[in-house]
Each structure stands twice: as structure tokens, then as C-alpha cells.
C-alpha positions as CSV (number, residue, x, y, z in Angstrom):
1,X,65.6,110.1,118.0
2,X,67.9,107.9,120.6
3,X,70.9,108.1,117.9
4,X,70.5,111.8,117.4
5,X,70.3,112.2,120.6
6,X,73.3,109.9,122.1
7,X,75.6,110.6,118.3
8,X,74.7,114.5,117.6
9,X,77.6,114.9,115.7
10,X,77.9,111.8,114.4
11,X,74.3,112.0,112.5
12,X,75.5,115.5,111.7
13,X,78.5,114.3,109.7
14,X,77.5,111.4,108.0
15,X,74.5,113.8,107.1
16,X,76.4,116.4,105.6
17,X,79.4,115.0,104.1
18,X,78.4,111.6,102.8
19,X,74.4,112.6,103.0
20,X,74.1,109.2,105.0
21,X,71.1,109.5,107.7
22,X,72.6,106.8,110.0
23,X,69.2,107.0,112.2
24,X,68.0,104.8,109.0
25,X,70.7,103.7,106.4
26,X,73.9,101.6,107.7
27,X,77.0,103.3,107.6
28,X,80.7,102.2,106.6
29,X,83.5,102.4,109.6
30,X,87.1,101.3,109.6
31,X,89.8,101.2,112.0
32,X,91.9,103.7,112.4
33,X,95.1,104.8,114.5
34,X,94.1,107.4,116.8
35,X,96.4,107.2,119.6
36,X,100.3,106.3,120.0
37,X,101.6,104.0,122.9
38,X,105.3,104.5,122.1
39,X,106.7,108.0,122.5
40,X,109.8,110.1,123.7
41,X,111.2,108.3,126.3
42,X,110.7,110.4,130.0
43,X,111.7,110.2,133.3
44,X,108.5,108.8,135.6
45,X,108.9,111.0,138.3
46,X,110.2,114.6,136.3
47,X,108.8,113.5,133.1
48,X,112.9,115.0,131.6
49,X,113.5,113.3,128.2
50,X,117.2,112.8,127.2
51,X,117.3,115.9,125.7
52,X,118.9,118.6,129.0
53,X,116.0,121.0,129.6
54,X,113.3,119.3,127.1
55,X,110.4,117.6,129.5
56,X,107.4,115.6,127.8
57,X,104.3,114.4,129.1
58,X,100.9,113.0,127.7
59,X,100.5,111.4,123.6
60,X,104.0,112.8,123.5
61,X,105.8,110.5,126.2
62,X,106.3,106.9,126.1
63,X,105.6,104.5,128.9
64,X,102.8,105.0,130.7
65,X,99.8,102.5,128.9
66,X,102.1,99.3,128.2
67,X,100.7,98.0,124.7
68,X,97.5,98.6,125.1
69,X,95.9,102.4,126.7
70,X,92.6,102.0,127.8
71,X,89.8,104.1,127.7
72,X,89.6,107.6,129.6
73,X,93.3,106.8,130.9
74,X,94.6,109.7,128.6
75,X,92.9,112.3,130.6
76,X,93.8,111.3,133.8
77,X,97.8,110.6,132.1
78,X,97.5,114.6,131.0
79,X,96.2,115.6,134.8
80,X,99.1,114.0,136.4
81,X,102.2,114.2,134.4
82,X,101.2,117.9,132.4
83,X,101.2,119.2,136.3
84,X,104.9,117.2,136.6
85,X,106.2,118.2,133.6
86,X,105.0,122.3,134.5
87,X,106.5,122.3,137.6
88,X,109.9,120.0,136.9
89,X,110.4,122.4,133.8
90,X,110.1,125.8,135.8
91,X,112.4,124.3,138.5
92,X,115.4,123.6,135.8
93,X,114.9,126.7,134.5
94,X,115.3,128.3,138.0
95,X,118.2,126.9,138.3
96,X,120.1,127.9,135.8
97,X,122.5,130.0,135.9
98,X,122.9,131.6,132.8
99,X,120.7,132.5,130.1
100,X,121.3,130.0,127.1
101,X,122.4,131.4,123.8
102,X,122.0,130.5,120.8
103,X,124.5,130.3,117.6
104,X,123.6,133.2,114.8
105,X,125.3,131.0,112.2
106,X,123.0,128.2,112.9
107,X,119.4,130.2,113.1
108,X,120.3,130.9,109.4
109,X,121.2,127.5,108.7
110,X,117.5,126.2,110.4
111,X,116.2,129.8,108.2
112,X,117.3,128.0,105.3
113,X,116.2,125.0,105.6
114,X,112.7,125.9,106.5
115,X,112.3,127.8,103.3
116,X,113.6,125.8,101.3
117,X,109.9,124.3,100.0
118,X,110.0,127.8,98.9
119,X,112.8,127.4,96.6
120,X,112.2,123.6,95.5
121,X,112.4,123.1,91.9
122,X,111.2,118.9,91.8
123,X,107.5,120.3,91.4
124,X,106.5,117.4,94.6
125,X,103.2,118.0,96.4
126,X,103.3,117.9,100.0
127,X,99.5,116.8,99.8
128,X,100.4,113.9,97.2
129,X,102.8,112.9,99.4
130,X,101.1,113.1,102.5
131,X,98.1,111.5,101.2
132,X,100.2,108.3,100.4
133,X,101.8,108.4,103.4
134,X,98.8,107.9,105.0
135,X,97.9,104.7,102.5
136,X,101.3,102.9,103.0
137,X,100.9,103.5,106.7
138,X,97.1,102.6,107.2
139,X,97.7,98.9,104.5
140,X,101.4,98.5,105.3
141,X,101.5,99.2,109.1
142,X,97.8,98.8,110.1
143,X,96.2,96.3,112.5
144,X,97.6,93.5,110.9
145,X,101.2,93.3,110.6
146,X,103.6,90.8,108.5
147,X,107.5,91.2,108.0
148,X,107.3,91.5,104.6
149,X,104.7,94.4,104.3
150,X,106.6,96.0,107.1
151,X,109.8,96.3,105.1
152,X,107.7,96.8,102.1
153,X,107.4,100.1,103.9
154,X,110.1,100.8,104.3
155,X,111.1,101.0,101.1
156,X,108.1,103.4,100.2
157,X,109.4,105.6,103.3
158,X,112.8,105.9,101.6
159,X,111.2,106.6,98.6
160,X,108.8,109.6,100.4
161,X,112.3,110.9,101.7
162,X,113.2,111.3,98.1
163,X,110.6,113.0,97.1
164,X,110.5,115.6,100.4
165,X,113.8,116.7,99.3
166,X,112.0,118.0,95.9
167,X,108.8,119.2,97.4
168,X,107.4,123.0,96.0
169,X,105.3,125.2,97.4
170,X,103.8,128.4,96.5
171,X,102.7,131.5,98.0
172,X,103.5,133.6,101.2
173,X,104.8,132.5,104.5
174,X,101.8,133.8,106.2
175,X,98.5,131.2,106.9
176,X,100.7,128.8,104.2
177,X,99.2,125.0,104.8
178,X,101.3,123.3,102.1
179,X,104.4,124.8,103.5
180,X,103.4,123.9,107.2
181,X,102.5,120.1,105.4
182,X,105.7,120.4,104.1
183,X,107.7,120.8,107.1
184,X,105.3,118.7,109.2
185,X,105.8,115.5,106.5
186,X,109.3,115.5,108.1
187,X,108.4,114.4,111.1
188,X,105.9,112.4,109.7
189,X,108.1,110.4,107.6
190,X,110.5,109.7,111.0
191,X,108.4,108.8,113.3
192,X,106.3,106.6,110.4
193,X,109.9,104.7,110.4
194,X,110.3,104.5,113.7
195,X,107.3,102.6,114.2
196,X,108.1,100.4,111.6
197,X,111.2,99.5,112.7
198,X,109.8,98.8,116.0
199,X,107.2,96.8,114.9
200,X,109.9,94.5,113.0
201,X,111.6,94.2,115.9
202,X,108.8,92.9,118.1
203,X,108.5,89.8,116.8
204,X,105.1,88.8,118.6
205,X,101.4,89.9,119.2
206,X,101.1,91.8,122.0
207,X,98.4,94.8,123.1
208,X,97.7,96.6,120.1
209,X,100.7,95.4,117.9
210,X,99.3,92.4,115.9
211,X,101.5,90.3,114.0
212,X,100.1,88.1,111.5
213,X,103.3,86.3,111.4
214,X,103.8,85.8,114.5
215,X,100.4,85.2,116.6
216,X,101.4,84.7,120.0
217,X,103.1,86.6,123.1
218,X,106.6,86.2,123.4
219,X,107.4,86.0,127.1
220,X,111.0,87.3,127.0
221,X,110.0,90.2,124.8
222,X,107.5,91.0,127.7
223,X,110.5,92.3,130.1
224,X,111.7,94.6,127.4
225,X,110.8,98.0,125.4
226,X,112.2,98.6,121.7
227,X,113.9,101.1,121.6
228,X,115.0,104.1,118.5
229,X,117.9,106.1,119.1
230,X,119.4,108.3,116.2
231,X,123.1,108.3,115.7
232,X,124.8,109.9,112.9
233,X,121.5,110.9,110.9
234,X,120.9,107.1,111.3
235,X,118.0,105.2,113.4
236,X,119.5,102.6,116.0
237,X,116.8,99.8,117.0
238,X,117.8,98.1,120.2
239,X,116.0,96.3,123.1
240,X,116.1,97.2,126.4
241,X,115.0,95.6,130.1
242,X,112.4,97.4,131.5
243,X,112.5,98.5,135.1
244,X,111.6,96.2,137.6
245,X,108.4,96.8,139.1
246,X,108.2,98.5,142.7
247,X,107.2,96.2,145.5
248,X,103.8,98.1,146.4
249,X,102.7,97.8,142.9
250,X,103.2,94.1,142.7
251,X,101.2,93.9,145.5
252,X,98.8,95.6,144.2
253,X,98.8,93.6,140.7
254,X,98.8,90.2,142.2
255,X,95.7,91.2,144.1
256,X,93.8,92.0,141.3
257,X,94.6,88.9,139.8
């Protein structure tokens, strides 16, 4: 009674898809990534990206939780910097002074390339592909980390790239999952290399980045963030100084010490 009552849906699912009763039978659980400390990178006070009228805030945005978020932080991260990001987003777009447009030739061009699943002839399966994304990723990349299964990954994400580029789907546009998968996989696939990269380049254990290889903190690599530019349909890794910290916060750091 005290697990159904404190794990309702918990005991539900176990229940119904692996027809586990976990109020009396043990159950299997696994690690899993659930929530991404590296992001887009954003400016702390407007929460602008790079990008001239783009502004990012919560999962999406990089910097707030250091290499390790803690629990309930995300909420309060949302609260704070979805308000900043509302309000800093309405005030650029008050102050432009001319309505952006937008090139015909290059709506096609983005047309085109969206349907092209449509028109694939390789026979790929988004799902197939997705679903061993998701293995290289979870055994490659996972808690435990080594230079050699990190490039090993990267060689399996050049090979997914590949395959994307042969990917069919069938059907309609309309309520179309393996042509969202489709599309979606793209970013998957990039941001799946971005980490990877970034985790290669961090050659340490630090927050939620373990490396195998390399056990212990590296104390210069604590005054800098990796990061992933593209240039030239190429990713850029590079490491950069982080800010220094304000005055009041020090304060306020060293206190709690």
C-alpha cells in the first residue's frame, strides 16, 4: 500500500507493460540521460544566443547548472529566465524597424529538403536508425566515458549521417511520425556529436562527465567551458575562460564553504 501510494504510476507501469507488481517482485532500473547541462550559449541577463533575434532559456540554454544540475533547480531555471527571455524577445522585436523578409528562393530550397524522406530511394528506416542511435549513445557516451569508445562514436555518427541521406518514408504529410523522426534524427545526430566531441575534449571527471580514463578533476579545465561552433558545415571544438565570478557571489560562495 505505501509504494502504491508514494509510486502510483510507477506500480502502474511496471504493472501493465512488463506485468511486474513492484509492491512484491524487484524490478530492473538503469541510468539514463534525462537532462542536458550544455546548451545554446545565452546572454545571462537577456538570455540572446548568437543568433540576432533568437533568445533561449531553460534545457535549451547552456550555463546555468555548471556540470552537475541539481534537483528542482530546473523549475525555478524556467521561472526566472522563460520570464527574461519573454520580455527581452518582445523588446527586440519592438524595436525593429522593419518587418524582416524572407528569400522565396530559399523557402523552396528548406521545401525541398524537408520532403525529401518523401522522395528517398536508399529504403533507410528513421526508427532503425533512431533506435541505434540511442544504443551507440547510451554504451558509447553513457556514464562511463573512455577516448577510445568516444571516437568509436564517432565513427558510428558518420556512419548514421550516411544512412539519413537515404532515409524513406511513406505516406502523407499529415500526423506523419517517421517523417517528423526523420527530420528530428537531424538534429539528433548533431547535437549527439557535439557532445561527443565535448566530452573528448574535457579530459577529466567532473559533475556528471565521468571519464574512465581520466578519474580526477583537472584544475585548469575548471576555469573553462568547451565550446562547439560550426563553420563551413564543419564543427569547431575550442576552450574558452569562463567569466570571472561577481564579487557578491564570491562572497556568498566562500560563506557557504
Amino acid at each position: 500500500d505505501y509504494i502504491k501510494r508514494r509510486l502510483p504510476s510507477m506500480y502502474h507501469q511496471f504493472k501493465e507493460l512488463a506485468d511486474v507488481d513492484i509492491t512484491k517482485e524487484p524490478m530492473e532500473v538503469g541510468p539514463t540521460c534525462h537532462y542536458f547541462m550544455g546548451g545554446v550559449r545565452v546572454d545571462a541577463d537577456t538570455t540572446a544566443t548568437t543568433v540576432p533575434g533568437l533568445f533561449a532559456a531553460g534545457e535549451v540554454a547552456a550555463g546555468l547548472h555548471g556540470a552537475n544540475r541539481l534537483g528542482g533547480n530546473s523549475l525555478s531555471d524556467l521561472v526566472v529566465f522563460g520570464r527574461r527571455a519573454g520580455l527581452y524577445a518582445a523588446e527586440y522585436a519592438k524595436a525593429l524597424k522593419a518587418s524582416p523578409t524572407v528569400d522565396a528562393g530559399r523557402i523552396e530550397a528548406i521545401a525541398e529538403e524537408l520532403l525529401a524522406p518523401f522522395n528517398g530511394k536508399g529504403g533507410e528506416n528513421p526508427y532503425a536508425i533512431h533506435a541505434e542511435l540511442q544504443d551507440c549513445m547510451q554504451g558509447l557516451v553513457g556514464i562511463i566515458r573512455t577516448e577510445k569508445e568516444l571516437k568509436q562514436a564517432l565513427d558510428k555518427l558518420a556512419a548514421f549521417q550516411q544512412r539519413l541521406t537515404r532515409v524513406s518514408v511513406d505516406g502523407n504529410r499529415q500526423y506523419n511520425p517517421g517523417w517528423h523522426l526523420a527530420l528530428d534524427l537531424y538534429s539528433m545526430l548533431e547535437v549527439s556529436e557535439v557532445a561527443t566531441l565535448a566530452a573528448i575534449e574535457r579530459k577529466e571527471s567532473r559533475g556528471g562527465h565521468t571519464r574512465d580514463d581520466y578519474p580526477k578533476t583537472d584544475p585548469k579545465l575548471a576555469k573553462v567551458n568547451v565550446v562547439v561552433r560550426k563553420r563551413q558545415r564543419e564543427l569547431q571544438i575550442s576552450q574558452e575562460p569562463l567569466p570571472e565570478m561577481p564579487d557578491d557571489l564570491r562572497k556568498l560562495v566562500e560563506e557557504q564553504k
